[in-house]
TINU-420629 format. One record per residue (C-alpha): x, y, z negated. Coordinates in nm, 4 decimals. Each point is the difference from the previous one (the first is absolute). Example, Ala and Ser with C-alpha at 12.3 -4.5 7.8 and 13.67 -1.06 7.14 Angstrom:
<atoms>
+----------+----------+----------+
|       xx |       yy |       zz |
+----------+----------+----------+
|   1.2300 |  -0.4500 |  -0.7800 |
|   0.1370 |   0.3440 |   0.0660 |
+----------+----------+----------+
</atoms>
This chain:
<atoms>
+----------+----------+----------+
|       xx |       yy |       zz |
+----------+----------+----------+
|  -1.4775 |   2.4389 |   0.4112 |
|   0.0157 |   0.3237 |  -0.2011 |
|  -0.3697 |  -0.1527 |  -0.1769 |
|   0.2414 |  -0.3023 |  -0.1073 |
|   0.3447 |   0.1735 |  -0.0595 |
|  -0.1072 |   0.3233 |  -0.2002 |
|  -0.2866 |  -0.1392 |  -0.1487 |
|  -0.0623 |  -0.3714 |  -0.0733 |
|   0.3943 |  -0.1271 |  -0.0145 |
|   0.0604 |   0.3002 |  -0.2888 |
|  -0.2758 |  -0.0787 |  -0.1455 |
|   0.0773 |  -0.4093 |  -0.0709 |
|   0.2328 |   0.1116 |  -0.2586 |
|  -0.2240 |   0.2103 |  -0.2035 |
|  -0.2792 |  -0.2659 |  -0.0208 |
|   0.3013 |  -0.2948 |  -0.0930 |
|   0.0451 |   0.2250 |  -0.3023 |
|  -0.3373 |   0.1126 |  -0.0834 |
|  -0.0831 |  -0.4112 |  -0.0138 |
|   0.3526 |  -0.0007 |  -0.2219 |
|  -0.1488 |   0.2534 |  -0.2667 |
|  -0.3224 |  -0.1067 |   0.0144 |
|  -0.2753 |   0.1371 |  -0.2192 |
|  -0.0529 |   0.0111 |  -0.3673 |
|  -0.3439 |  -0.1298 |  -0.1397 |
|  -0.0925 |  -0.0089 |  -0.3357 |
|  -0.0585 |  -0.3618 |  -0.0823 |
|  -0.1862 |   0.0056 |  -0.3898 |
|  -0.2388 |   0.2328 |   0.1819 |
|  -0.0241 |  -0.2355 |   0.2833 |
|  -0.0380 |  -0.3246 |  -0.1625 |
|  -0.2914 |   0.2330 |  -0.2146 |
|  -0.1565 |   0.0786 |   0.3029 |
|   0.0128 |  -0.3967 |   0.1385 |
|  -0.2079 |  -0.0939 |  -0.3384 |
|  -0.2387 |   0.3405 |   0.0671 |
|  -0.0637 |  -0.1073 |   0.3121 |
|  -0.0726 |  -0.3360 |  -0.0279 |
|  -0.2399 |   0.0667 |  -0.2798 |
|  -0.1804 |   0.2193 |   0.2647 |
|  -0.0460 |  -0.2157 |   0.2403 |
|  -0.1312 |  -0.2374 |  -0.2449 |
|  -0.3018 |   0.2747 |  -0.0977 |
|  -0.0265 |   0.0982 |   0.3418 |
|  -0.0577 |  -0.3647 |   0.1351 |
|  -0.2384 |  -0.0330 |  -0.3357 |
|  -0.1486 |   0.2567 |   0.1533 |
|  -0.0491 |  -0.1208 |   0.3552 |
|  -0.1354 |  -0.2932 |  -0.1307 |
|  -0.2615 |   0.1357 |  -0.1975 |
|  -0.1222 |   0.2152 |   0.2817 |
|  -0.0333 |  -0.3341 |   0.2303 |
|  -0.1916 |  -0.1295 |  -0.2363 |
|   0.2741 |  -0.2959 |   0.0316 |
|   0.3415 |  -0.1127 |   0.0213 |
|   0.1527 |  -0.0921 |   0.3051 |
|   0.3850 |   0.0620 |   0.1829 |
|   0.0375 |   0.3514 |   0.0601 |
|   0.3194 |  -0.0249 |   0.2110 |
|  -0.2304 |  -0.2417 |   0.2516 |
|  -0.1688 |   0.2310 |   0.2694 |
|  -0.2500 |  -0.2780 |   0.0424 |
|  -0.1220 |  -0.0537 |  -0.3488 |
|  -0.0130 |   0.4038 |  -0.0284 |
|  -0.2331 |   0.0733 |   0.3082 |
|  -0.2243 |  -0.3113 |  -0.1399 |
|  -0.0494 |   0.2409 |  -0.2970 |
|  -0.0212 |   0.3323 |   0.1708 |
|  -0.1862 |  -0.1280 |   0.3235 |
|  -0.2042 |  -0.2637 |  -0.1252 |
|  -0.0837 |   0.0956 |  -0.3610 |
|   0.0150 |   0.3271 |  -0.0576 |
|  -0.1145 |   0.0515 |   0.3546 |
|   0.2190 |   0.2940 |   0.1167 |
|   0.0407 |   0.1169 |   0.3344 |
|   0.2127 |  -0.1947 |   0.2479 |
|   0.2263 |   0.2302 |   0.1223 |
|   0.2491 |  -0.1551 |   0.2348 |
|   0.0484 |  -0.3610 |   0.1050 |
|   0.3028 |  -0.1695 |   0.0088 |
|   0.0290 |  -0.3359 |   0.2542 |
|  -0.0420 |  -0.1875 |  -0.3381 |
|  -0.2750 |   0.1462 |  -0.1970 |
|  -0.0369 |   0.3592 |  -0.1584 |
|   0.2373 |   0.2549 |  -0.0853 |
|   0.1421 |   0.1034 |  -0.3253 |
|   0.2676 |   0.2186 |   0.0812 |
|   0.0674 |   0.3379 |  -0.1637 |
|  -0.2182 |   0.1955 |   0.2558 |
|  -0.3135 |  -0.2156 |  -0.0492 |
|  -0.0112 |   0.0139 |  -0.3753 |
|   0.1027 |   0.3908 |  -0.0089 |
|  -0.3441 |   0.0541 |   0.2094 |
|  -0.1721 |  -0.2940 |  -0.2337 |
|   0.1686 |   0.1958 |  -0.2990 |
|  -0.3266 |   0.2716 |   0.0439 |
|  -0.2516 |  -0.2992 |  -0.0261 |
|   0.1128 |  -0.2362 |  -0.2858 |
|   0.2635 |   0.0500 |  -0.2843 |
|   0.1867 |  -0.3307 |   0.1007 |
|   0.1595 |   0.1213 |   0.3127 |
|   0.1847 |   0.2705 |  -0.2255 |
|   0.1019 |  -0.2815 |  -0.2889 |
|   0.1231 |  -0.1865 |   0.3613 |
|   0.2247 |   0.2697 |   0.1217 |
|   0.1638 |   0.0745 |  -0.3467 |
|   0.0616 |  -0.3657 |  -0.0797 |
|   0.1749 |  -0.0285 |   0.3448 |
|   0.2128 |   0.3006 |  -0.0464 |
|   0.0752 |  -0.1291 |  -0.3370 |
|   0.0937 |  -0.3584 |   0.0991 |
|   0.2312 |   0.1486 |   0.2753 |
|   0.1837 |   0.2764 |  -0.2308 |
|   0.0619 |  -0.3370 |  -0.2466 |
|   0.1236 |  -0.2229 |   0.2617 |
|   0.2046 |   0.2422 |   0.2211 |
|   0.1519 |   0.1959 |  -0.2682 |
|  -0.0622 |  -0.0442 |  -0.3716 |
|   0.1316 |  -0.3952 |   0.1029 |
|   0.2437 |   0.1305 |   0.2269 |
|   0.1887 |   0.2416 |  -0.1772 |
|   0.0007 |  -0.1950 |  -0.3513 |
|   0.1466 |  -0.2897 |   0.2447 |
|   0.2495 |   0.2269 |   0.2595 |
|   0.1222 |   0.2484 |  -0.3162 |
|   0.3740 |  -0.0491 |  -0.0677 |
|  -0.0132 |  -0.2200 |  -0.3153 |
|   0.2910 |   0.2363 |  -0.1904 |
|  -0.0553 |   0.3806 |   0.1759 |
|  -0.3789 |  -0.0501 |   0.0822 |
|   0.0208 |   0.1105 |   0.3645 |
|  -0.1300 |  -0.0787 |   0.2416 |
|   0.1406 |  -0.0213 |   0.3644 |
|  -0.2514 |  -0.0053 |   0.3226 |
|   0.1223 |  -0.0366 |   0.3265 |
|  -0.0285 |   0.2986 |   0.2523 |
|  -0.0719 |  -0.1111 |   0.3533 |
|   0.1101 |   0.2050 |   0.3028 |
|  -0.1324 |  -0.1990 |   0.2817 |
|  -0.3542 |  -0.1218 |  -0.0857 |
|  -0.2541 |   0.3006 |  -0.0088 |
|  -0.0478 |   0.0585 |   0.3728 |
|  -0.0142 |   0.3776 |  -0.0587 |
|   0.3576 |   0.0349 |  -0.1296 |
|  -0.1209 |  -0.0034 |  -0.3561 |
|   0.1483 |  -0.1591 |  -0.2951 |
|  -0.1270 |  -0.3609 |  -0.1194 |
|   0.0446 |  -0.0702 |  -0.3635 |
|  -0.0138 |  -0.3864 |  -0.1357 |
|  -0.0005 |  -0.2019 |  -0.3022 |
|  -0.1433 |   0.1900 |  -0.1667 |
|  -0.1038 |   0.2521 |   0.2426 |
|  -0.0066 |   0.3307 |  -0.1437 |
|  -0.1544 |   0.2019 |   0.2346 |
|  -0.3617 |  -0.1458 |  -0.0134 |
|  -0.0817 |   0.0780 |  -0.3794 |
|  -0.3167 |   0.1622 |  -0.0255 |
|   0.0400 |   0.3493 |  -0.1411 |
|  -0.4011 |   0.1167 |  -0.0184 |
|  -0.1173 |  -0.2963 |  -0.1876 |
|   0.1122 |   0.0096 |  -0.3711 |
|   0.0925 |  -0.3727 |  -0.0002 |
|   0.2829 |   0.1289 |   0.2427 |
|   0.0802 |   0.2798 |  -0.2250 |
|   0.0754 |  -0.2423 |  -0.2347 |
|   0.2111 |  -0.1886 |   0.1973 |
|   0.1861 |   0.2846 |   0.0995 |
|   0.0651 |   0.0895 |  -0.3689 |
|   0.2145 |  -0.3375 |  -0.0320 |
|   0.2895 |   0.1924 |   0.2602 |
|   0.1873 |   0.2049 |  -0.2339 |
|   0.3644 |   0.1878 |  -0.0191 |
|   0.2780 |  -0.1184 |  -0.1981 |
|   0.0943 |   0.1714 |  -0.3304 |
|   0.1419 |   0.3621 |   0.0524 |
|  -0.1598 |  -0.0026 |   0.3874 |
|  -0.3005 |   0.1314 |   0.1086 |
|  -0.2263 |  -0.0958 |   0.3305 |
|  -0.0169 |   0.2141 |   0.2596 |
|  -0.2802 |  -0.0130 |   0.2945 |
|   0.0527 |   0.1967 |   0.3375 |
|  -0.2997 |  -0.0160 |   0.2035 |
|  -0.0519 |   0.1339 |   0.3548 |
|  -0.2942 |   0.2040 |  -0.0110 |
|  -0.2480 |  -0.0826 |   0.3089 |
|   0.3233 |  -0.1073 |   0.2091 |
|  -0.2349 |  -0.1393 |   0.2475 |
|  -0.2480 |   0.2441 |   0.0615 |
|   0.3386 |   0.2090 |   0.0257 |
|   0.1043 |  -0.2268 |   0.2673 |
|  -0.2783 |   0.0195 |   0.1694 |
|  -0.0082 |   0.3964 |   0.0339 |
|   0.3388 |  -0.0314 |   0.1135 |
|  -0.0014 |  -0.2483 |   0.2613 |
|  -0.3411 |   0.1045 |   0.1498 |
|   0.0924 |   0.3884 |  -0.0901 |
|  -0.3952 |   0.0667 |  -0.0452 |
|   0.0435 |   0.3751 |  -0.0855 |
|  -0.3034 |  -0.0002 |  -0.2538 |
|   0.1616 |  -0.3157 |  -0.2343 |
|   0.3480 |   0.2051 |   0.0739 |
|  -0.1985 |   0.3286 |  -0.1223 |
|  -0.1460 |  -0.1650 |  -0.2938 |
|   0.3707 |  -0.1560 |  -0.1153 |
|   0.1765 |   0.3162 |   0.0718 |
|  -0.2232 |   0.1705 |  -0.2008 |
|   0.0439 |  -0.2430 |  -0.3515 |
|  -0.4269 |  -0.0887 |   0.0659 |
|  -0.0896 |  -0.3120 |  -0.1326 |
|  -0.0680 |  -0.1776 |   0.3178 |
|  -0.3294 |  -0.2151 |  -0.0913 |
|  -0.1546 |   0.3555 |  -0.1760 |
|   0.1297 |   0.0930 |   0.3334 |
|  -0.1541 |  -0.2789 |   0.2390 |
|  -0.3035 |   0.0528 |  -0.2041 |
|  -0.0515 |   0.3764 |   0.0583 |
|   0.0265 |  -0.0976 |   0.3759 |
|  -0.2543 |  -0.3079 |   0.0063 |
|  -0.2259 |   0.1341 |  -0.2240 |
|  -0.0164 |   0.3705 |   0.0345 |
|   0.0119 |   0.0979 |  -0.2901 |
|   0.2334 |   0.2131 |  -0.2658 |
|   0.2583 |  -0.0888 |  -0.2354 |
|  -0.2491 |   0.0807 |  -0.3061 |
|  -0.2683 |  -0.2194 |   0.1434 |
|   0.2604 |  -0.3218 |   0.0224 |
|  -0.0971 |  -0.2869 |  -0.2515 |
|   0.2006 |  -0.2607 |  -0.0661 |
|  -0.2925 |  -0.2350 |   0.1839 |
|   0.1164 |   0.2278 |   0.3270 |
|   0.3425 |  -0.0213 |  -0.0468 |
|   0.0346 |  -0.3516 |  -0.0822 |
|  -0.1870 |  -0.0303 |   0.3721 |
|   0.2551 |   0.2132 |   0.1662 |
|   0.2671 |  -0.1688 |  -0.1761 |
|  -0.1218 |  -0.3373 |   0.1908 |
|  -0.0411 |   0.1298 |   0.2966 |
|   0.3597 |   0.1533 |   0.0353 |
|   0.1352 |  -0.3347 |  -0.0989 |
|  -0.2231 |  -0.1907 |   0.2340 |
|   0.0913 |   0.2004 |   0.2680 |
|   0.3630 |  -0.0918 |  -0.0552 |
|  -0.1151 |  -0.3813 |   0.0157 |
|  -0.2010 |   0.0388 |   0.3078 |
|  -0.3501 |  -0.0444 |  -0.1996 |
|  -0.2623 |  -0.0934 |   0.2112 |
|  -0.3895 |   0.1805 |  -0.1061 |
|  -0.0927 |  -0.3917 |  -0.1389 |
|   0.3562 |  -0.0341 |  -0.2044 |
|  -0.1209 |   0.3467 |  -0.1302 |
|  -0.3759 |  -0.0318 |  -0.0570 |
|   0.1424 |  -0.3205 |  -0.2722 |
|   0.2494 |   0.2076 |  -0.1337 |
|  -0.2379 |   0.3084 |  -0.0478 |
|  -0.3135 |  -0.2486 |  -0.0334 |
|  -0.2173 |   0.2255 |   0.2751 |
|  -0.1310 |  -0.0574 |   0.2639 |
|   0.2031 |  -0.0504 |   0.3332 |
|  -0.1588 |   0.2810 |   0.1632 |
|   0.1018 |   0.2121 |  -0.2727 |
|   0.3512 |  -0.1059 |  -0.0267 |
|   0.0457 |   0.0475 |   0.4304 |
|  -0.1215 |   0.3284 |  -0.0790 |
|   0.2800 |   0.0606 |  -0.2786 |
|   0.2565 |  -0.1173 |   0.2600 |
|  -0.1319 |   0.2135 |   0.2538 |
|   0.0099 |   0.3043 |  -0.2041 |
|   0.4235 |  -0.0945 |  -0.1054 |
|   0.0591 |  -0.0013 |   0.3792 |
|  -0.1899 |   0.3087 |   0.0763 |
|   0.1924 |   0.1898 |  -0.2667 |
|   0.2887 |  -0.2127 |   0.0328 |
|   0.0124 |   0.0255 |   0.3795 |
|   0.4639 |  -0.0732 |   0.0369 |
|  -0.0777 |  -0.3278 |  -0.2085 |
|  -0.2693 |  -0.1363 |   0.2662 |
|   0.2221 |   0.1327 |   0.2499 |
|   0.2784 |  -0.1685 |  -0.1415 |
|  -0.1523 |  -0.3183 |  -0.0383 |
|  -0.1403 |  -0.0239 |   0.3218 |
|   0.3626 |   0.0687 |   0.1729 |
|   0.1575 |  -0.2677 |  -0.2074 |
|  -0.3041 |  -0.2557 |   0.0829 |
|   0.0965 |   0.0675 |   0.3858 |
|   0.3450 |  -0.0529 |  -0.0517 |
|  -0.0481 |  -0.3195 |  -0.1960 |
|  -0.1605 |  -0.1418 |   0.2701 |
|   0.2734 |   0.0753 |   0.2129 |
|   0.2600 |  -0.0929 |  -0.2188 |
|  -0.1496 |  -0.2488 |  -0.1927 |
|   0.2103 |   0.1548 |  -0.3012 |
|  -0.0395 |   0.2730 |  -0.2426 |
|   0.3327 |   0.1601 |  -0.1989 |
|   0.0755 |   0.2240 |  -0.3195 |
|   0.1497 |   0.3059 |  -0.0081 |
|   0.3692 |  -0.1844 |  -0.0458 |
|  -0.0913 |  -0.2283 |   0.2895 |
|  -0.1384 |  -0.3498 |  -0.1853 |
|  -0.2023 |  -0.1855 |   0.2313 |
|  -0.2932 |  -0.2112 |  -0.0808 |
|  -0.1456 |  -0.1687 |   0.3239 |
|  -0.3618 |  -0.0833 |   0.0736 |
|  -0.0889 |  -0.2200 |   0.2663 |
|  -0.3367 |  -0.0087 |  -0.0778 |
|  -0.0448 |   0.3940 |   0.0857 |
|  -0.1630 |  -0.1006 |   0.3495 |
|  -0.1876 |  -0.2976 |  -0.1090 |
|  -0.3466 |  -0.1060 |   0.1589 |
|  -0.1032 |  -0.0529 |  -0.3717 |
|  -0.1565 |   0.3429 |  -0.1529 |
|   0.0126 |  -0.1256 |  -0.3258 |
|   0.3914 |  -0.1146 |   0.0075 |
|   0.1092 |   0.3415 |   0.2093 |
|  -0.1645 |   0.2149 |  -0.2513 |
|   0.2370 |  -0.1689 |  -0.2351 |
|   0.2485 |   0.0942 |   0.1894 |
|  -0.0695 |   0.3095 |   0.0428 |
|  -0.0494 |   0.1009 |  -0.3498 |
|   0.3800 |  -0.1736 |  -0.0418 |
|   0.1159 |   0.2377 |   0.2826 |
|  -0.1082 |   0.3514 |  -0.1991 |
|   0.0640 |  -0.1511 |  -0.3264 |
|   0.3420 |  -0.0885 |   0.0734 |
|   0.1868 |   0.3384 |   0.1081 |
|  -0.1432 |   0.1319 |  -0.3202 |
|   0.0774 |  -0.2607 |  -0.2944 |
|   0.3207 |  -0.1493 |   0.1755 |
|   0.1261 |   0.3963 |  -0.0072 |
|  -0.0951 |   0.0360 |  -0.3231 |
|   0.2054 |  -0.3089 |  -0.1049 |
|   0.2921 |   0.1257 |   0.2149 |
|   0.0028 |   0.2933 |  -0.1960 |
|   0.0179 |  -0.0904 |  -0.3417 |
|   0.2291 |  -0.2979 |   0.0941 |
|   0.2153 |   0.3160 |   0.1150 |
|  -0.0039 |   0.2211 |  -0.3054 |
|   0.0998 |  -0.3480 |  -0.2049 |
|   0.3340 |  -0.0149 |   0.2050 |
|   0.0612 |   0.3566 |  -0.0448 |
|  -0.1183 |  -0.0132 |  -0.4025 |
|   0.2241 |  -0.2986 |  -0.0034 |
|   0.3399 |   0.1669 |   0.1382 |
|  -0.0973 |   0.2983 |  -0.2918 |
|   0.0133 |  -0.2313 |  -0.2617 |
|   0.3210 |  -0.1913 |   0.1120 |
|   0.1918 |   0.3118 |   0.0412 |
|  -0.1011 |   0.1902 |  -0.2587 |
|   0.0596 |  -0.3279 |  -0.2640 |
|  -0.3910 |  -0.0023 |  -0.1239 |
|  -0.0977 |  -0.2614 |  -0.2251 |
|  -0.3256 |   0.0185 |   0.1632 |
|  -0.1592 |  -0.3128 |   0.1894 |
|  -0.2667 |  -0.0668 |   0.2571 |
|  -0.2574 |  -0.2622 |  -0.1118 |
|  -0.2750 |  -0.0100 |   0.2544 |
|  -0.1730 |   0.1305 |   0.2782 |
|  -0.3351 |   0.0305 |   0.0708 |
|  -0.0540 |   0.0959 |   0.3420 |
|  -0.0260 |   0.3991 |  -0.0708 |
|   0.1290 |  -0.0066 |  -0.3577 |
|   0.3335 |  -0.0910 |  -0.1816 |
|   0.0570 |  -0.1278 |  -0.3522 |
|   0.3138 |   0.0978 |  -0.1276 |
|   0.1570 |  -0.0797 |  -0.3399 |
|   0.2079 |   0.2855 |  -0.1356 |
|   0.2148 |   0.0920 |  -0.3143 |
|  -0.1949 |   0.2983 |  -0.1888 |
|   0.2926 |   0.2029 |   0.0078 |
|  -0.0314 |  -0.0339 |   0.4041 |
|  -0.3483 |   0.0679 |   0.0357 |
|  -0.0253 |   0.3503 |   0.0767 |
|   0.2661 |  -0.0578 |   0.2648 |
|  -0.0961 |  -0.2918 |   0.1565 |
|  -0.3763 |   0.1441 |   0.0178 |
|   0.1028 |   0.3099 |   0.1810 |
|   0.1962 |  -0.2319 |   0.2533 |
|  -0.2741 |  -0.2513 |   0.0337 |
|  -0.1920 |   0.3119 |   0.0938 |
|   0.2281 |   0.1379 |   0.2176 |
|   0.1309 |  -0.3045 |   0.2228 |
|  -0.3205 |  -0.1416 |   0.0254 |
|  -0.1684 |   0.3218 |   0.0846 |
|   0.2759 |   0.0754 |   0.3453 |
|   0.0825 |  -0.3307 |   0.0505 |
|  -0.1475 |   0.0621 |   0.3755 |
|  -0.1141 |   0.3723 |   0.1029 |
|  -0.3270 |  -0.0322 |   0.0917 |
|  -0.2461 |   0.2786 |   0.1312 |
|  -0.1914 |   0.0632 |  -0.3237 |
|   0.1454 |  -0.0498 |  -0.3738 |
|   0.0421 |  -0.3080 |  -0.1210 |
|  -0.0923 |  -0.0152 |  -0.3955 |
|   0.1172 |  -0.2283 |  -0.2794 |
|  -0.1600 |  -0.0569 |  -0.3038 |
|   0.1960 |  -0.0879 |  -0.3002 |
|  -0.0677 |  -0.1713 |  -0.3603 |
|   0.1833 |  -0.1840 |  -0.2616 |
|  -0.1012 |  -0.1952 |  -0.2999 |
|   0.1608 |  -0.3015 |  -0.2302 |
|  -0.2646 |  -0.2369 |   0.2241 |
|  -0.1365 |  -0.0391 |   0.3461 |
|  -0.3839 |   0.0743 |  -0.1193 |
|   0.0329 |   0.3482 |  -0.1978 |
|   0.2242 |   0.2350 |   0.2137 |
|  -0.0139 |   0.3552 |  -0.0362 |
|   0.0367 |   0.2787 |   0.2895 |
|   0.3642 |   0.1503 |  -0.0357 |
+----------+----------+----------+
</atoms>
């Protein structure tokens, strides 16, 4: 009840008007970016083609492992009941062998940035303001997360530079500037928390940089001998921890070998003894139960926790540690937006929410409000719940989405 009353009932009213307002995009860059892309997926499928040797459909799975199977004889990889697979994981290993797997991959992200947004927004944008309104949905992610739909904003790519791009398009309105406040490692914050490991507290408490951190402990060695190879290791492993990563899920992510990556995941639990501990408690009372809960009391049941199936209660058991974490994390920032919210009424900003993305929120403000609403992002966000370590919040602003700057 309190779950529903204090958090997801307040909360309906802020998402009605973040819909409203909607977001501004920029639609000459936009409709510039539709006739960029397009020309690029013309050159890239020129390119495909000249690397089969042929042309053929490139959105048919069966045509494409005809030419990578048969032809160019690569290695077959995984089966699928009809015939070879293509998906992303195949051609990312094929990518080493042959340059077509690569030309694949990009073509595909291409196609899918086109279709689900470059189309989408020229199509969903407001005809006389050019924004655009998604749809925030409360009650789909299992976790307690926020859903985001037509267009969904919350699945841009932000690595790739296509995505950049795309991002670019999302701009603020004349006088206003963009502002981004991003929980910093909420999760892995969660996690310390909840399983109150004293070594991840430690390293929090202290301001460490937890995968430097994780690294030092797996790895033995010092903070000068830390490459970014390391790091970027450590940095998957405290993440895959949080999602229940099994020593194969690993080994793919990591590409090593199994025996390797079990070792990796030994080490975290030798170092990281209150998160095994922690894990194996809630696993027991799973079982029992047959539900796990958040911090603020969400439930998520899982009736397949017992099954006779290992393959199905693994699954379910990865669900049941994942779940506490993220649906906590969601809790909280769906908190600090109710409490951000009340500010902003009371106090008469002109400042708007536009969109949230799981740990981070986009909001437009006037530049004459900046500074303020910055230091309150900061600080409601930051003790919206009291948790056992610090909880940090990063925050930038900029004219667009793409190039924000630290503030």
């Amino acid at each position: 009840e309190k779950l529903f009353f204090d958090i997801e009932m307040p909360l309906v009213n802020i998402l009605a008007e973040m819909e409203y307002f909607g977001i501004k995009v920029n639609m000459p860059l936009l409709k510039k970016l539709d006739s960029e892309f397009k020309q690029s997926l013309k050159t890239i499928e020129k390119n495909i083609y000249s690397l089969a040797g042929e042309e053929f459909n490139i959105n048919s799975p069966k045509q494409l492992s005809v030419i990578l199977f048969e032809k160019l004889k690569l290695p077959v990889l995984k089966k699928t009941k009809t015939g070879y697979s293509t998906d992303e994981e195949v051609l990312t290993e094929l990518s080493d062998k042959h340059e077509l797997p690569a030309k694949l991959i990009e073509h595909r992200e291409l196609q899918k940035l086109e279709s689900t947004y470059i189309d989408s927004l020229i199509n969903l944008a407001d005809k006389k303001t050019s924004r655009v309104h998604t749809s925030f949905n409360q009650a789909v992610t299992a976790t307690g997360r926020l859903s985001s739909t037509e267009p969904n904003l919350q699945n841009i790519p932000i690595r790739s530079d296509y995505g950049k791009k795309i991002r670019s398009v999302f701009i603020a309105e004349k006088d206003n500037i963009l502002l981004s406040a991003d929980y910093s490692q909420i999760d892995l914050r969660v996690l310390a928390h909840i399983s109150q490991d004293p070594a991840l507290i430690k390293a929090f408490k202290n301001g460490e940089d937890i995968h430097s951190a994780t690294a030092r402990e797996i790895f033995g060695v010092t903070d000068k001998e830390i490459t970014d190879e390391i790091r970027r290791i450590a940095k998957t492993i405290n993440f895959g921890i949080i999602y229940g990563i099994s020593p194969y899920g690993l080994s793919q992510q990591l590409k090593i070998s199994t025996t390797e990556a079990k070792n990796y995941i030994d080490k975290y639990f030798e170092k990281y003894k209150g998160v095994k501990e922690w894990m194996g408690n809630l696993l027991q009372e799973t079982r029992v139960s047959g539900y796990v809960s958040t911090l603020f009391g969400r439930i998520r049941y899982l009736p397949d926790i017992n099954s006779k199936n290992a393959q199905v209660r693994g699954f379910s058991e990865r669900i049941a540690m994942n779940t506490p974490i993220q649906g906590t994390s969601a809790d909280i920032i769906k908190i600090a937006m109710i409490n951000l919210n009340r500010h902003f009424k009371k106090e008469n900003y002109k400042t708007k929410m536009l969109v949230q993305v799981h740990d981070d929120l986009l909001i437009e403000t006037p530049e004459k409000e900046l500074n303020k609403t910055a230091a309150l992002a900061k600080e409601e966000m930051e003790n919206a719940v009291k948790l056992e370590i610090p909880v940090v919040v990063d925050i930038k602003s900029g004219l667009n989405w793409a190039e924000m700057t630290k503030i």
